[in-house]
C-alpha positions as CSV (number, residue, x, y, z in Angstrom):
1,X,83.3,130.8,100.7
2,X,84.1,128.0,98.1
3,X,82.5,130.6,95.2
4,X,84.3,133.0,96.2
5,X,87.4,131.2,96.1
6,X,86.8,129.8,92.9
7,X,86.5,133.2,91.5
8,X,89.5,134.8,93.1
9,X,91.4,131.9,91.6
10,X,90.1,132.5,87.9
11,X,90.9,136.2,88.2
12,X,94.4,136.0,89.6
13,X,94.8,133.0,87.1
14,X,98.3,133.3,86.4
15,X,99.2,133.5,90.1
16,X,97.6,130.3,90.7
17,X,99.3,128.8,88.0
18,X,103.0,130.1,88.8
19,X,101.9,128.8,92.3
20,X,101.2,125.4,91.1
21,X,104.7,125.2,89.2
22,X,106.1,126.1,92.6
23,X,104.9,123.7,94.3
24,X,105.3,120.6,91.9
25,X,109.1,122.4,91.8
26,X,110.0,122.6,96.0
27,X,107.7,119.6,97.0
28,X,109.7,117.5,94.6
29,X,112.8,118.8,96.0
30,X,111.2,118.1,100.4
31,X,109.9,114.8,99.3
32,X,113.8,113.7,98.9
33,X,114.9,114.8,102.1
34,X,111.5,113.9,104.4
35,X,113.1,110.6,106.7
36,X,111.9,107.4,105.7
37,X,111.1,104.3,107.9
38,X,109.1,100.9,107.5
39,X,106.9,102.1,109.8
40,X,105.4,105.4,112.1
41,X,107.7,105.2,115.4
42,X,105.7,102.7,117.8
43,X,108.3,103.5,120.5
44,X,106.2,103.9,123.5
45,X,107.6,105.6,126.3
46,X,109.8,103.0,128.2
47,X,112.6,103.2,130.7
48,X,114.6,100.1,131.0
49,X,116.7,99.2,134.3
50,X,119.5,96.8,134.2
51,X,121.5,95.6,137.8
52,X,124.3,92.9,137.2
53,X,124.1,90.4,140.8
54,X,127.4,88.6,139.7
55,X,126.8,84.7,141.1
56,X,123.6,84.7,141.7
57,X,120.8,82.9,140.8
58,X,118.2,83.4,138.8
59,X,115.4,82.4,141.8
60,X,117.7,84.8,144.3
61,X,117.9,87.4,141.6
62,X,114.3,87.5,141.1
63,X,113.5,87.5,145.2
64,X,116.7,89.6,145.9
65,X,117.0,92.3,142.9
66,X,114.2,92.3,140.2
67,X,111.3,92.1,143.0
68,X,112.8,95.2,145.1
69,X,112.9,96.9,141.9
70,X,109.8,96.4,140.8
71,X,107.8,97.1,144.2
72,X,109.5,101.1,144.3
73,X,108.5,101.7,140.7
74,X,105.1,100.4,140.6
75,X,102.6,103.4,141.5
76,X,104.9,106.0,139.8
77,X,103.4,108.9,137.8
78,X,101.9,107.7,134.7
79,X,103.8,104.3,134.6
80,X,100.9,101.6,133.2
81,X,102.8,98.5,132.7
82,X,106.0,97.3,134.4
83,X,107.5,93.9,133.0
84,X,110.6,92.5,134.3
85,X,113.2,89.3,133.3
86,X,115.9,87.9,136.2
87,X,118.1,85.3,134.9
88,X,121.4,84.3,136.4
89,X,123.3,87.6,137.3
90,X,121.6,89.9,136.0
91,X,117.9,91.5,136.2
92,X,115.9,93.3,133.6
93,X,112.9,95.7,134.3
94,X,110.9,97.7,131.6
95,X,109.2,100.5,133.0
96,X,106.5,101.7,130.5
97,X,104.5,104.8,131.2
98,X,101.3,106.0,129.4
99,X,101.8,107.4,125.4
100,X,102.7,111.0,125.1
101,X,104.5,111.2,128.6
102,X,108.0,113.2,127.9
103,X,110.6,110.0,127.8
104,X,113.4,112.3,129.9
105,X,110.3,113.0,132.3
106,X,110.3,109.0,131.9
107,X,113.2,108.4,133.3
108,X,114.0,111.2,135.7
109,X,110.8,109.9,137.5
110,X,112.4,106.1,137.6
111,X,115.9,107.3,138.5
112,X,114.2,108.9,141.7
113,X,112.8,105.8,142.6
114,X,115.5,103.8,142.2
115,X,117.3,106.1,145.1
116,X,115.1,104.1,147.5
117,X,114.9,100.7,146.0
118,X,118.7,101.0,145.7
119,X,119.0,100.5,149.7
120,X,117.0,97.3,149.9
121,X,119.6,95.5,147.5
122,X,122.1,93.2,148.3
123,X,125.5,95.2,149.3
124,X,127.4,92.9,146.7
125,X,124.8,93.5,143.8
126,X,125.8,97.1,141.8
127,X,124.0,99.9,141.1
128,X,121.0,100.2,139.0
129,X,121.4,101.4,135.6
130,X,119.4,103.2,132.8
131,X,119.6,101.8,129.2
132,X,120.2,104.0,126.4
133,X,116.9,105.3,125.0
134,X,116.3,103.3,121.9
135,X,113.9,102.9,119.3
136,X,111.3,99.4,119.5
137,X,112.2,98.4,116.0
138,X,115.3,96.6,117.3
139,X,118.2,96.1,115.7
140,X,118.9,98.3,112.5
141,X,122.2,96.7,111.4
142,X,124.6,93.6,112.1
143,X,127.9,94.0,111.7
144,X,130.7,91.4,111.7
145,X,134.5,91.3,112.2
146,X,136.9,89.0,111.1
147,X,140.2,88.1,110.7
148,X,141.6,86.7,107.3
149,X,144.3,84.5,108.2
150,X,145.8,85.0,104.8
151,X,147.0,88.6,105.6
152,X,146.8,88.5,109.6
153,X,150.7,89.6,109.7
154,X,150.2,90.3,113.1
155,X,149.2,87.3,114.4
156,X,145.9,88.8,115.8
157,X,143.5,86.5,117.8
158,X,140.2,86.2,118.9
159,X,141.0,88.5,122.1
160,X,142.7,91.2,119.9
161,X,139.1,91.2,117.8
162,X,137.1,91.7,120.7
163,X,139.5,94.4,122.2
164,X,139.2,96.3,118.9
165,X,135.7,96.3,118.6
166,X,135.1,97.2,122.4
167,X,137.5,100.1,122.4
168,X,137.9,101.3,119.2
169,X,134.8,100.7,116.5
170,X,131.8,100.6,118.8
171,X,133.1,104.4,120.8
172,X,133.4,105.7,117.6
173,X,130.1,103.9,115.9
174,X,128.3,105.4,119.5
175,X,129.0,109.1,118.6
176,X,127.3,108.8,115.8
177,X,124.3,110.7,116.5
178,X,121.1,108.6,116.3
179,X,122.9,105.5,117.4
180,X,121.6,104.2,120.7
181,X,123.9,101.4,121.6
182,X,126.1,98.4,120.2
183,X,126.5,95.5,121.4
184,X,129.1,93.3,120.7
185,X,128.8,89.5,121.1
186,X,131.6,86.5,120.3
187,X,135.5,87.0,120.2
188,X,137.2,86.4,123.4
189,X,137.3,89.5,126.0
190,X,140.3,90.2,127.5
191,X,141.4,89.9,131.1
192,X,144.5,90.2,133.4
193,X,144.1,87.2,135.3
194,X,145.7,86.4,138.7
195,X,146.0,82.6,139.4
196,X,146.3,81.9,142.5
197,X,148.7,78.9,144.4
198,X,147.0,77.3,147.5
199,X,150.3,76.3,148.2
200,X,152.2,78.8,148.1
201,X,149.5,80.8,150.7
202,X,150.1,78.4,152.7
203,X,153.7,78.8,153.1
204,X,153.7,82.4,153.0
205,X,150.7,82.2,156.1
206,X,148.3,84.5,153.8
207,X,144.7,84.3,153.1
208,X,142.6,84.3,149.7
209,X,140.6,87.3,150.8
210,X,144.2,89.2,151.6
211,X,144.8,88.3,148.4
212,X,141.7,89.6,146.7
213,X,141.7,93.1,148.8
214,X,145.4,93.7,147.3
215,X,144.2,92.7,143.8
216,X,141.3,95.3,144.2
217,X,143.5,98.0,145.3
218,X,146.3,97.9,143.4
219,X,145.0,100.2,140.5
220,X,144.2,103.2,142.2
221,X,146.1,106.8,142.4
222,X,145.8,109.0,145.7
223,X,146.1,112.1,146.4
224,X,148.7,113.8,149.4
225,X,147.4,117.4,149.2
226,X,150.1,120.1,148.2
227,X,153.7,121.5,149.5
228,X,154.6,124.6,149.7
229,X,158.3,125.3,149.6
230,X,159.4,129.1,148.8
231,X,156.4,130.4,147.3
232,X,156.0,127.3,145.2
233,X,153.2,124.8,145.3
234,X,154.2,121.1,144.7
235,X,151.1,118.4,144.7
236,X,151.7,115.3,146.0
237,X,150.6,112.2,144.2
238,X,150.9,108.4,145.1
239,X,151.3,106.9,141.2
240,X,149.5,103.4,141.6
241,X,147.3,102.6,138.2
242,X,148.7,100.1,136.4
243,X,150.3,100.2,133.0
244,X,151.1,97.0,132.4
245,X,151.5,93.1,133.6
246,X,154.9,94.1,135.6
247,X,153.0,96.7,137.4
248,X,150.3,93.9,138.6
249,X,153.0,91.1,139.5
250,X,154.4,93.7,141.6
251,X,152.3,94.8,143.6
252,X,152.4,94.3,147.3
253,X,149.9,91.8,148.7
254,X,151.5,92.0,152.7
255,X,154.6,92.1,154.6
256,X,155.9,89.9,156.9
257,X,158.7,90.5,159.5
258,X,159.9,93.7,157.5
259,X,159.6,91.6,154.3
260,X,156.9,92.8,151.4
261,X,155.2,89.6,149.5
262,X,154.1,90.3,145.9
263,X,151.5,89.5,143.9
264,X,153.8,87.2,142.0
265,X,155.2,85.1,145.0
266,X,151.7,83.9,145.2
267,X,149.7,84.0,141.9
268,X,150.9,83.7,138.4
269,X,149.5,86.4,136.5
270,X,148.4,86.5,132.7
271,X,146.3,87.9,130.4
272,X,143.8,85.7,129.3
273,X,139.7,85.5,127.8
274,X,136.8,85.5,129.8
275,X,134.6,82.3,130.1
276,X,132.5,82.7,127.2
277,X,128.8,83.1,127.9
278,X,128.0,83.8,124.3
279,X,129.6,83.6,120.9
280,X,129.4,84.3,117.3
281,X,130.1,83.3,114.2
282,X,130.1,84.9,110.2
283,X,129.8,82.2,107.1
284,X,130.7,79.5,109.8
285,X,134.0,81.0,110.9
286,X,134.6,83.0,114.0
287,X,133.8,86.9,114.7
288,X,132.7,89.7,116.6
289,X,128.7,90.7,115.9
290,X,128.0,94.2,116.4
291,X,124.3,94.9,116.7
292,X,123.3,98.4,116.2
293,X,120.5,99.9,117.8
294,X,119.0,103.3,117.1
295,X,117.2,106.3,118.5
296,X,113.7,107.3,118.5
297,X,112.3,109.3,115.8
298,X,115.9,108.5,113.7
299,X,116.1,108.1,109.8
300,X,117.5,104.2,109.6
301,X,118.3,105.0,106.3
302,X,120.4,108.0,106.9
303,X,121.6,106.7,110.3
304,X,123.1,103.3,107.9
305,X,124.5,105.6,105.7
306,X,126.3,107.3,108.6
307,X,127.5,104.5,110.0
308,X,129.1,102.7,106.4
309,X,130.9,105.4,106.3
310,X,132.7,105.3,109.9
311,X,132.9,102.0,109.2
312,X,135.2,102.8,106.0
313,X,137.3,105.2,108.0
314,X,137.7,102.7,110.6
315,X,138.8,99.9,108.0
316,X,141.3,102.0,106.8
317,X,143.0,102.2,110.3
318,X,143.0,99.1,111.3
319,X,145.7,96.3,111.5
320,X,145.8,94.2,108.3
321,X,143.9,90.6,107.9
322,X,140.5,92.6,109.9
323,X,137.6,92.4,107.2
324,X,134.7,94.6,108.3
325,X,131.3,93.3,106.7
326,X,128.1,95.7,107.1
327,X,125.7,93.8,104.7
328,X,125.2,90.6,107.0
329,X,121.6,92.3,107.9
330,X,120.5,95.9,107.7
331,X,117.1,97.2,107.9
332,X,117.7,100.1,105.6
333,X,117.2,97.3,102.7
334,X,113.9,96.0,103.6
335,X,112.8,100.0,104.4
336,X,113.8,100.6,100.4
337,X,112.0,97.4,99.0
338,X,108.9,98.0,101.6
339,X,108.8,102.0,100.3
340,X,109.6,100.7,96.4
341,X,106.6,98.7,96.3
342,X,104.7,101.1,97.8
343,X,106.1,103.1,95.2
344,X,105.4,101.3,92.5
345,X,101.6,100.7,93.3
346,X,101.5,104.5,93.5
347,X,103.0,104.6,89.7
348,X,101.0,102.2,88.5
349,X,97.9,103.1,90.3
350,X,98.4,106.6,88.3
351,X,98.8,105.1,85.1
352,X,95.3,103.3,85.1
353,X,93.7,106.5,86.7
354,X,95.1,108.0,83.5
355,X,94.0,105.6,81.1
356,X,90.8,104.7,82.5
357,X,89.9,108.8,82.5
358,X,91.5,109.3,79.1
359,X,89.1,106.3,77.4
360,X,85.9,108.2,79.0
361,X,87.2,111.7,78.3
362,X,88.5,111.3,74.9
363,X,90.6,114.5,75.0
364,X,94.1,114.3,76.1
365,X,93.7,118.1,77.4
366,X,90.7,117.1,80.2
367,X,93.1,113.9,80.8
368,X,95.9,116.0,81.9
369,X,93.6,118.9,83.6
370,X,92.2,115.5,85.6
371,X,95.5,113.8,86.0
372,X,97.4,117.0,87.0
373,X,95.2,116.8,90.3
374,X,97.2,113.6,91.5
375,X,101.5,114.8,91.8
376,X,99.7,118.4,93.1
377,X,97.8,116.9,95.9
378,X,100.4,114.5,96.8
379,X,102.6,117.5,97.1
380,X,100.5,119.4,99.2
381,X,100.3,116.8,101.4
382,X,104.1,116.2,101.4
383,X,104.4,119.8,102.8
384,X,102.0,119.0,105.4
385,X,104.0,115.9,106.5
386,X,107.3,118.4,106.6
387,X,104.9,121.0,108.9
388,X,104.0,119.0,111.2
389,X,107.2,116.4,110.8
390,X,105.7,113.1,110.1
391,X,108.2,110.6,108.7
392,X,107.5,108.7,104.9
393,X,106.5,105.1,105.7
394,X,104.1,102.3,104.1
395,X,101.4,103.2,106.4
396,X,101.5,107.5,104.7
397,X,101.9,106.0,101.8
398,X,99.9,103.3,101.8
399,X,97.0,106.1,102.6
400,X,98.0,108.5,99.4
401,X,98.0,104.9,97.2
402,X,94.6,104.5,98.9
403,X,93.7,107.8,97.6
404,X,95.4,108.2,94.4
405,X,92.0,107.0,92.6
406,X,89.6,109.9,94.5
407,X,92.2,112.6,93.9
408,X,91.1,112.6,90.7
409,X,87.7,112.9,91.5
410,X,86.6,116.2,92.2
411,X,88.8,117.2,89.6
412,X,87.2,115.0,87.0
413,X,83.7,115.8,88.3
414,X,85.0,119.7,87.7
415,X,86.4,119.4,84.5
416,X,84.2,117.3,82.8
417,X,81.2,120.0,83.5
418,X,83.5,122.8,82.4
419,X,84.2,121.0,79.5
420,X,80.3,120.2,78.3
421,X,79.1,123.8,79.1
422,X,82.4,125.5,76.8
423,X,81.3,123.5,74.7
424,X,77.2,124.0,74.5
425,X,78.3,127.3,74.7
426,X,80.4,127.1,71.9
427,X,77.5,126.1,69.6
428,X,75.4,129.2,70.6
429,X,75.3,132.1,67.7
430,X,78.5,134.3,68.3
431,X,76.2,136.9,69.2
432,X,74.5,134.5,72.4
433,X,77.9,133.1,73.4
434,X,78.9,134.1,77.1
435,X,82.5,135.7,78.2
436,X,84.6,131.7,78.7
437,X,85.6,132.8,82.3
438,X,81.8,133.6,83.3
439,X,81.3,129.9,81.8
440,X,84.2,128.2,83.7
441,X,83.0,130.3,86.6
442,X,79.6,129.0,86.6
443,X,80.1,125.3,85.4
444,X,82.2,125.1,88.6
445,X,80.3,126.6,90.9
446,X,77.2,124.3,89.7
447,X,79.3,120.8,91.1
448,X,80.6,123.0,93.9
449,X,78.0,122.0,96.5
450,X,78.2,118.3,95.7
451,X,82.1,118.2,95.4
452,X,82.4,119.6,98.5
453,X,79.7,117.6,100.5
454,X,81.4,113.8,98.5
455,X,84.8,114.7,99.8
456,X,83.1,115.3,103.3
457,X,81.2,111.7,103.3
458,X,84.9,109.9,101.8
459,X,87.0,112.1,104.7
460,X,83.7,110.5,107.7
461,X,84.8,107.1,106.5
462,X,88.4,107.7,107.9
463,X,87.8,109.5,111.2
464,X,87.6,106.1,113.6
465,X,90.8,105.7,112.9
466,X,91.9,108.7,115.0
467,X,90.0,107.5,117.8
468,X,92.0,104.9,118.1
469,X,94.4,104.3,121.4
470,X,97.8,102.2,121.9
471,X,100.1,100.8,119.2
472,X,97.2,100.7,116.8
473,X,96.1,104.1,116.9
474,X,100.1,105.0,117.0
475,X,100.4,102.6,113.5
476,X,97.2,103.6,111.9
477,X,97.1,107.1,112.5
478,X,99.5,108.4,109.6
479,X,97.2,106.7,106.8
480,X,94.6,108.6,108.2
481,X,96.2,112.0,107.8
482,X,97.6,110.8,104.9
483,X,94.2,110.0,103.0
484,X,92.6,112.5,104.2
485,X,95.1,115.4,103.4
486,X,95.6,114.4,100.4
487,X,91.4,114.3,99.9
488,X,90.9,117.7,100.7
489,X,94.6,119.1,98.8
490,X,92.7,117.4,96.1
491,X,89.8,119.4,96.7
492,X,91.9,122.7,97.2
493,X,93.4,121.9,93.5
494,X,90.1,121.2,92.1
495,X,88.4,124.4,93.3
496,X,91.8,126.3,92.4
497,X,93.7,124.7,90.0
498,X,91.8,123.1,87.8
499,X,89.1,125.9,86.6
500,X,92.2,128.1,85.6
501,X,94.0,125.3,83.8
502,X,90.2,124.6,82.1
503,X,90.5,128.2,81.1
504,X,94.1,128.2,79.7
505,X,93.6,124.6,78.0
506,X,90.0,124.5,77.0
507,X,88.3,127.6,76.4
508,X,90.0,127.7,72.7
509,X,90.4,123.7,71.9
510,X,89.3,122.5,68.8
511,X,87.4,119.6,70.5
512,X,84.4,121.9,71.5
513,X,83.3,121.6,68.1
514,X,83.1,118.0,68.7
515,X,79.3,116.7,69.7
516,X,80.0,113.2,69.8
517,X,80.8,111.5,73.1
518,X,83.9,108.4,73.1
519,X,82.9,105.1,71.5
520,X,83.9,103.6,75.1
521,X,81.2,105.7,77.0
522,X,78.7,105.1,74.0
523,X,79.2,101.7,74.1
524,X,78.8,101.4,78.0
525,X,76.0,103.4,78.0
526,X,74.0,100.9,75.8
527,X,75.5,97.9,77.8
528,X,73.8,99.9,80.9
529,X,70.8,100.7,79.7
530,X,69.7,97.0,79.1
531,X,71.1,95.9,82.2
532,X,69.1,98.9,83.6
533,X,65.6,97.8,81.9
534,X,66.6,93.9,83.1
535,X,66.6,95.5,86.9
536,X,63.8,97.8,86.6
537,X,61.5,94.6,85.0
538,X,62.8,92.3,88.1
539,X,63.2,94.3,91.2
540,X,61.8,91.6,93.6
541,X,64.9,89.4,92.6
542,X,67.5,91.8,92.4
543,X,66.5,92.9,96.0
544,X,66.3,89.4,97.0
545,X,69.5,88.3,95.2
546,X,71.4,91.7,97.2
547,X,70.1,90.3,100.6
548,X,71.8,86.7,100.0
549,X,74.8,88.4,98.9
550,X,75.1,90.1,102.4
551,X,74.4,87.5,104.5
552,X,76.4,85.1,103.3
553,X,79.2,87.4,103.0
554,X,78.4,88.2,106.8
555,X,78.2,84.5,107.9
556,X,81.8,83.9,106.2
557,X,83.6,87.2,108.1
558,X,84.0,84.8,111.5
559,X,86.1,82.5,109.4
560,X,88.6,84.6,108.4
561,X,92.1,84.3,109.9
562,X,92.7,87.8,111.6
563,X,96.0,88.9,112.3
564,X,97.5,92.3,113.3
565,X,99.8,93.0,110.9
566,X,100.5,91.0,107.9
567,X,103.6,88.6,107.9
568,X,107.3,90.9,106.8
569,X,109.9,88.6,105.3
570,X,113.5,90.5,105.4
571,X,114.9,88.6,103.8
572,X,117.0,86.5,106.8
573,X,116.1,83.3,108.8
574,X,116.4,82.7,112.6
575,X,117.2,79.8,114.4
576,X,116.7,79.7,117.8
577,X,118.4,76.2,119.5
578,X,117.4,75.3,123.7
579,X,119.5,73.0,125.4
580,X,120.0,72.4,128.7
581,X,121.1,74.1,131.6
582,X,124.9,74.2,131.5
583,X,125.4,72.6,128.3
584,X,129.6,73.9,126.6
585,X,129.2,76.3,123.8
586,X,132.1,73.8,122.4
C-alpha cells in the first residue's frame, strides 16, 4: 500500500505539489480562527443548586435545606459525586455526574428531583434554583466601576453605581453569547425601606404583621375580567404597582371606623442601601466588581474581545464621572503569554532542527526538502483539530513542540537515501544511469518498511495516555492526538511530499557531483569511531557503568516533589483575611 502510494505520488507529481501549496495556503488561514484557551475544557458535567433560607443559620440550613437536598439527588442516573456548602442563608449543592453525560440531560434529571425535595423544605425558604452552566476555569475577567469625583456632575453615589451595574451593564454584558453569569459585588444596593414607629402602632391599635401583609401587597395589579357594553369589550384592571415613593407612602395598611390608615401614618418610608454583606474596592477607593464567568467550550479570548467592546458602548451612555476599567484582571492575557511561549519554543525548536540538519546535510536543497516536513505536518494536523473541533491550547501545542524534532524524521531518513542513490547514480557512465524517478522511486521504497514500523514504535509510546480517565485523561488527551497526528501527517508528507520535492530539487543539482560528505559528519565520525573501539575493548565496564546509572537514577525517582500541574503565575496576588464571626466591614 505505502509503495503504491509513493508511486502514485511521483507520477501525479505536480498534483501533489499544488496540493502541498494549498494546504500551507488555507491551514494558515484555519489556524487564525481555531479558539484558543490555556487549557482543553475540564468542565465536567455539573449542575449546581442554590436555595436562599433568609435568617437562618448555617447549622439549621445545613439540617433544614442542604441535607433534604442532598438525600433526593443522591442515587440519580449517572450522578458520581454530590458536594454541598450551607452557610447562613443560603445553601450550595454541586451535583456532578459521570464525564460524557449530556449537561441539559444533567440538569433536567436534577430539576425532576428537586420536585420532591422541594416539599420537605421549610415553607419560608424559596425555591430551588439552577446556576447558569459555566465553564470550571472561573472567572475570565474583573471588571470595576467607579466614580471620579472630579466630573461626577450628578452627584452619583455608591447606590446609583450599584443600580447601574445591576440593571444596565451586567443585562447587557449577559446577552453576550458565551457569558454565563456576572456577578457584581460592593456599591450599595438600593432599597425602599419602610421604618416602622412602635408608637405610632400603638395608637393607631395595628400590629407589625398587618403592617408587613400591606407592605407585601401593595405592588401588585389584578385583574376584573371584561365589560361588555354595546358590542364593545372593556377589561377591567385594578392599577396597584408602584411607580414611585408616593405610591408606597400611600398605600392602605387598614381602616378603622370608616377611616383608611396609610403606610405613612405609621412608617417613614425612604430609599436607602442594604446592609452590606460584602464590598469592594479598585486602587483603594470604592467600586462595583463585576466578575465574569463564561460558558463551556467558549473562546476566552474572543468572548473578552466581545465584551470590551459592550463595555465601550456602555461607557459612552453612561452619566459623566463613571470610569469603566476592564484590565483589573482578564484571563485572555495570561491565555496569549501561555500560547506565546509555547509559540516561541515551537520557532525556536524549528530553527535548531534546521541548523542541526543543515550542518549534517550540507546542502541547503535536502535542508529545506527536510525542513519543509515541519509547517506541512503541523498543518495537517491543524485541519484535524478543525474536523473534529478541538480548541489550540498549551497541552496541543505542547504535543506538536514535543514532536517538532521527529517530524523531521522520516523525512530526513527519506531524503538523505534519495539523495546518496541520485547521486551514486549520477557517477555511473551515461549509458548505465537509471530514469531519476525509477531512482527516487526505489531509494524510497528501500527506508519504507523501516519508516513506517519507527513512527509505529514513537506513536506505542503515546497510547496510555488515552487510557486515561477523569480530569487527567480530559487534560492529557489533546497532547496525545496532537503528537501523534502530527507523527503520522509527518509520515503522509514524507511518503508524499518529499520524494516529489527530491525529484523537482535534486535530480539535476550540482551537488551530486559532490563525493565528499560535511566536515561536521567527518569529524564526528572519527570522534565515534575511537569512542566505539574504547567500548568494544571494555564492555564489562561499560555494562557495569549502565547498570549504576539506572539504579541510582531509580533510587532518586521517590525523592522527587510530584505535583499535578506545575505552578501558573497570572500575574495577580490574593489575599485572603479571616476574622471572626460578626466582625464590621468598617
Amino acid at each position: 500500500m505505502f509503495d503504491k502510494l509513493i508511486k502514485i505520488a511521483l507520477q501525479k507529481r505536480l498534483v501533489v505539489l499544488v496540493t502541498a501549496i494549498l494546504l500551507l495556503i488555507f491551514g494558515t488561514y484555519i489556524t487564525l480562527d481555531l479558539p484558543v484557551d490555556v487549557f482543553p475544557d475540564l468542565t465536567a458535567p455539573t449542575v449546581t443548586v442554590l436555595t436562599e433560607a433568609h435568617g437562618m443559620a448555617s447549622e439549621e440550613v445545613e439540617m433544614l435545606v442542604t441535607f433534604p437536598i442532598e438525600t433526593a439527588v443522591n442515587g440519580a442516573t449517572d450522578v458520581r459525586r454530590v458536594r454541598s456548602s450551607s452557610a447562613a442563608g443560603i445553601s450550595i449543592v454541586w451535583v456532578e455526574f459521570d464525564w460524557g453525560t449530556d449537561i441539559y440531560t444533567a440538569r433536567q434529571i436534577v430539576n425532576e428531583k428537586l420536585q420532591t425535595a422541594s416539599t420537605a423544605l421549610p415553607e419560608d425558604v424559596d425555591k430551588p434554583v439552577l446556576a447558569p452552566i459555566s465553564s470550571i476555569m472561573g472567572e475570565i475577567m474583573l471588571i470595576s466601576l467607579s466614580i471620579d469625583e472630579s466630573k461626577n456632575t450628578e452627584n452619583l453615589t455608591e447606590m446609583d453605581l450599584r443600580t447601574i451595574a445591576d440593571f444596565d451593564i451586567r443585562r447587557r454584558l449577559l446577552s453576550i453569547n458565551g457569558v454565563s453569569q456576572i456577578i457584581p459585588l460592593g456599591g450599595a444596593v438600593k432599597q425602599y425601606q419602610v421604618l416602622v414607629s412602635p408608637e405610632k402602632l400603638t395608637s393607631y391599635n395595628l400590629t407589625l404583621n398587618e403592617v408587613l401583609h400591606a407592605a407585601e401587597e401593595l405592588n401588585e395589579n389584578s385583574s376584573g375580567g371584561a365589560y361588555m357594553d354595546s358590542g364593545s369589550e372593556y377589561l377591567i384592571r385594578g392599577i396597584g404597582r408602584v411607580q414611585n415613593l408616593e405610591d408606597i407612602t400611600n398605600s392602605v395598611v387598614a381602616i378603622k371606623d370608616g377611616v383608611p390608615i396609610l403606610l405613612k401614618d405609621v412608617a417613614q418610608v425612604k430609599i436607602g442601601p442594604a446592609t452590606k454583606i460584602g464590598d469592594g474596592s479598585a486602587n483603594a477607593k470604592p467600586a462595583v466588581i463585576l466578575t465574569v464567568q463564561k460558558q463551556p467550550q467558549t473562546n476566552t479570548i474572543e468572548l473578552t474581545e466581545k465584551i470590551e467592546t459592550a463595555l465601550s458602548d456602555i461607557q459612552a451612555s453612561l452619566p459623566p464621572g463613571i470610569v469603566i476599567n476592564s484590565n483589573i484582571f482578564k484571563q485572555s492575557d495570561f491565555i496569549q503569554t501561555a500560547i506565546s511561549n509555547v509559540i516561541d519554543a515551537l520557532r525556536d525548536g524549528a530553527i535548531l532542527v534546521t541548523i542541526v540538519i543543515f550542518l549534517f546535510l550540507w546542502n541547503i536543497r535536502t535542508t529545506f526538502i527536510s525542513v519543509l516536513a515541519i509547517p506541512i505536518s503541523i498543518i495537517i494536523t491543524i485541519f484535524v483539530f478543525q474536523l473534529f473541533d478541538i480548541m489550540i491550547n498549551t497541552m496541543t501545542l505542547g504535543g506538536i513542540a514535543i514532536a517538532i524534532g521527529a517530524l523531521v524524521d522520516d523525512a530526513i531518513i527519506d531524503v538523505e537515501n534519495v539523495f546518496r542513490r541520485l547521486k551514486l547514480n549520477r557517477q555511473l557512465p551515461k549509458d548505465e544511469r537509471e530514469n531519476s524517478i525509477t531512482v527516487i522511486y526505489e531509494a524510497s521504497r528501500e527506508i519504507r518498511a523501516p519508516m513506517v514500523n519507527a513512527t509505529l514504535i514513537i506513536v506505542v509510546v503515546f497510547l496510555p495516555l488515552f487510557f486515561l480517565s477523569g480530569v487527567e485523561g480530559r487534560l492529557l488527551r489533546p497532547m496525545g492526538y496532537a503528537y501523534i497526528t502530527s507523527i503520522f501527517a509527518s509520515l503522509l508528507v514524507a511518503l508524499t511530499v518529499t520524494p516529489v520535492l527530491s525529484y523537482y530539487l535534486l535530480s539535476k543539482s550540482k551537488s551530486m557531483n559532490e563525493e565528499k560528505e560535511s566536515w561536521i559528519v567527518r569529524k564526528l565520525k572519527h570522534q565515534y569511531e575511537k569512542t566505539l573501539h574504547f567500548t568494544l575493548k571494555h564492555p564489562k565496564t561499560i555494562a557495569v557503568s549502565s547498570i549504576a546509572a539506572l539504579v541510582i537514577t531509580i533510587f532518586i525517582i521517590p525523592f522527587l516533589g510530584r505535583s499535578f500541574l506545575p505552578e501558573f503565575n497570572e500575574g495577580s496576588l490574593t489575599l485572603s483575611i479571616v476574622t471572626l464571626p460578626g466582625t464590621s466591614l468598617d
